[in-house]
C-alpha positions in Angstrom: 81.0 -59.5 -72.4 83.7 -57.3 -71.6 83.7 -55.8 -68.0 81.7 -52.7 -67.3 84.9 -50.6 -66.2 86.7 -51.7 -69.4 83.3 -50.6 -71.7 83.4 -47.2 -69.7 87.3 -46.7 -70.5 86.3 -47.7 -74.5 83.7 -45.0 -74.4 85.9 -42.5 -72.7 89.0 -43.7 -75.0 86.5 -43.1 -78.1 85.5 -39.7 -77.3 87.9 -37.9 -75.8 90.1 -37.2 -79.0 87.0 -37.0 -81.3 86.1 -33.8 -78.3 89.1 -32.3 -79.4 89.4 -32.6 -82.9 85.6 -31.4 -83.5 86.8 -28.2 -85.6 83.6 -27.1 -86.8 81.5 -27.8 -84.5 80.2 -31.3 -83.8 79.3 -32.1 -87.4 82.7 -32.1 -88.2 83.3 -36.0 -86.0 80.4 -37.5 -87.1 81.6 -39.6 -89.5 84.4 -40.8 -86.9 81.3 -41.4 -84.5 79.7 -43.3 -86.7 83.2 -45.4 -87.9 83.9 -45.8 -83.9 80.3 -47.0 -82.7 79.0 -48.9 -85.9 82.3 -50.7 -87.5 85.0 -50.8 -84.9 83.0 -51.6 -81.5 79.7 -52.5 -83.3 78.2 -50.6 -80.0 74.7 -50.0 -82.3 73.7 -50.8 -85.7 73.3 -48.6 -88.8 70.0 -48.0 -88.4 70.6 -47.4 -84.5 73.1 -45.0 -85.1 70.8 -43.1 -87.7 67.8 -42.8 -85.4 70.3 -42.0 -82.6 71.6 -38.8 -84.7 68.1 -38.3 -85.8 66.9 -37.5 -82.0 70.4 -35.7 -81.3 69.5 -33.1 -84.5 66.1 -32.8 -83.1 66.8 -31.9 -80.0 67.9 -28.8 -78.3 71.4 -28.3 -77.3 75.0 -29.7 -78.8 73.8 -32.7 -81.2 77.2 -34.5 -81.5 77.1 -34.2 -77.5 73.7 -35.9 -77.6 75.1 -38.1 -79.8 77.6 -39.6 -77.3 75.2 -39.4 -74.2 72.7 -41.4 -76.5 74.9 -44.0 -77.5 76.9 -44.2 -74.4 73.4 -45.1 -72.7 73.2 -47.4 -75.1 76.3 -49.2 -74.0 76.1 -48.8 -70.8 73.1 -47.1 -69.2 73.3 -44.0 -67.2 76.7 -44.2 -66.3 78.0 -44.6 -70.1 75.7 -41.4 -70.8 78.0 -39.7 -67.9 81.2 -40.5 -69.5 80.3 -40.9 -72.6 79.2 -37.2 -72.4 82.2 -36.0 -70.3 84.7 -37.3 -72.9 83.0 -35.4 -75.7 82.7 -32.2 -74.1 85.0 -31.3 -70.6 88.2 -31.6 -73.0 87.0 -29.4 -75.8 85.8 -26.9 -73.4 89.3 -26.9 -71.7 91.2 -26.7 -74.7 88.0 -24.0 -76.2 88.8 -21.5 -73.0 92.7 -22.1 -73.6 92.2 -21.1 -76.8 90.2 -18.1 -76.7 92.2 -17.0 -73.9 95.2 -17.0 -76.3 93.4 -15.6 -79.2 92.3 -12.3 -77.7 95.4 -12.1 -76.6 97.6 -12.8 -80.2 94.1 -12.1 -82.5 96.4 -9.1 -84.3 99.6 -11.1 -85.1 99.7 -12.4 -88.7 100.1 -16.3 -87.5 96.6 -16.0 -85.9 95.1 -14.7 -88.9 97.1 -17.2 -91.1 96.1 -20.2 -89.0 92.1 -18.8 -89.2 92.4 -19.0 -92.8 93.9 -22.5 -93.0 91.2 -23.9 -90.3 89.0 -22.9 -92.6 89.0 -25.6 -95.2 90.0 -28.5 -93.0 86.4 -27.4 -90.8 84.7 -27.7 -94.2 86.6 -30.8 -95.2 84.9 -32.4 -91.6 81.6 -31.6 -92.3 81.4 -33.0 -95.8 83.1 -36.0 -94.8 80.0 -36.4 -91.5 77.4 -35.6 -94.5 78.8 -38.5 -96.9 79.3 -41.0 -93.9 75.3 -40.1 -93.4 74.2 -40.0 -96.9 75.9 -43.8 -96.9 73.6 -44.8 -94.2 69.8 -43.6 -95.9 71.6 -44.9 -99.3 69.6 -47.9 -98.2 66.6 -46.3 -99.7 65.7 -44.0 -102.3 63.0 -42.0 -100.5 65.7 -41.7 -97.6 68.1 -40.5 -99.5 65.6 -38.0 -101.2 64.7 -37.0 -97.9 68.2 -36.1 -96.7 68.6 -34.0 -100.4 65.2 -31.8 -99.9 66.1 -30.7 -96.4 69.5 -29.7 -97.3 68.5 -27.5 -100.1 65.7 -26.2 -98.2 68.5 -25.4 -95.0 70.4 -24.0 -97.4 68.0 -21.9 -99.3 65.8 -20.6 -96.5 68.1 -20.5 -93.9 65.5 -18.9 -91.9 62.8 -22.2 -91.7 63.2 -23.8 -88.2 65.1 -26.9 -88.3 61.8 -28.5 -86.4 59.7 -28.0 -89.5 62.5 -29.6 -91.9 62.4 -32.5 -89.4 58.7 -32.7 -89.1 58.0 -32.4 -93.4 61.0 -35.1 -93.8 58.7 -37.1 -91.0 55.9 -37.6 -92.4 56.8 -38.0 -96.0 59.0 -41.3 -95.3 55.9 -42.4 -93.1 53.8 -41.7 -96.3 56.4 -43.3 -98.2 56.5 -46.2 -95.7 52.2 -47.0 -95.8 52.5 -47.0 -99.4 52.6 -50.5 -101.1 
């Protein structure tokens, strides 16, 4: 069992750069998440990882920051959910306020609005690539997998039906789906 300051450093060293390449929001790293904590350090299982992002979704607040406290905790109690939640978001706020601070500043020069349009694409790119790395992990099942299909078309659809409900339907038909023979 590696030492608990060395497990602390691997969380840190894990999050900080997924914190600052999280164009998109936190959606956008979740496939890396997932590559970091289930097939490089094997810090949770498949299924713990999926049940882990399901709480993070469901509750309020930053989910890919819940992510990391949850599976930081998970690695090494409290104080993995400390640094494990430092490293995902003090270095994306930093670089966030640098940012900003430049973009009001420049937001009028053609480079900025250049840069905006090619940011686009490569945010859109990161999201997919979280979605597939999910839809990989329900693939285990059909009624998973079905599950994860009917709340995206209904997110997408009717944008204006709390995520809470999508999460509660989704619930309770894979419990049905589960009591059936």
């Amino acid at each position: 069992m590696p030492d608990r300051f060395a497990l602390l450093t691997d969380l840190a060293a894990v999050f900080t750069p997924l914190s600052l390449t999280a164009f998109g929001g936190g959606m956008a790293v979740i496939s890396e998440i997932r590559n970091q904590t289930v097939d490089m350090h094997a810090w949770v299982s498949p299924a713990q990882f999926l049940a882990l992002f399901a709480i993070a979704r469901g509750a309020p607040g930053p989910g890919s920051m819940m992510l990391a406290t949850m599976i930081g905790w998970q690695v090494m109690g409290p104080w993995g959910a400390v640094v494990a939640t430092l490293a995902m978001f003090l270095p994306s706020t930093a670089f966030s306020i640098g940012v900003a601070v430049a973009w009001k500043r420049y937001r009028d020069r053609l480079f900025v609005k250049r840069l905006e349009r090619a940011l686009l694409p490569i945010g859109a790119g990161l999201l997919l690539a979280g979605l597939a790395s999910l839809i990989r992990l329900t693939s285990v099942s059909w009624v998973l997998l079905a599950i994860a299909l009917m709340s995206s078309v209904v997110c997408i659809l009717r944008p204006s039906i709390h995520p809470m409900g999508v999460i509660g339907v989704g619930a309770l038909i894979n419990l049905g789906a589960m009591l059936l023979p």
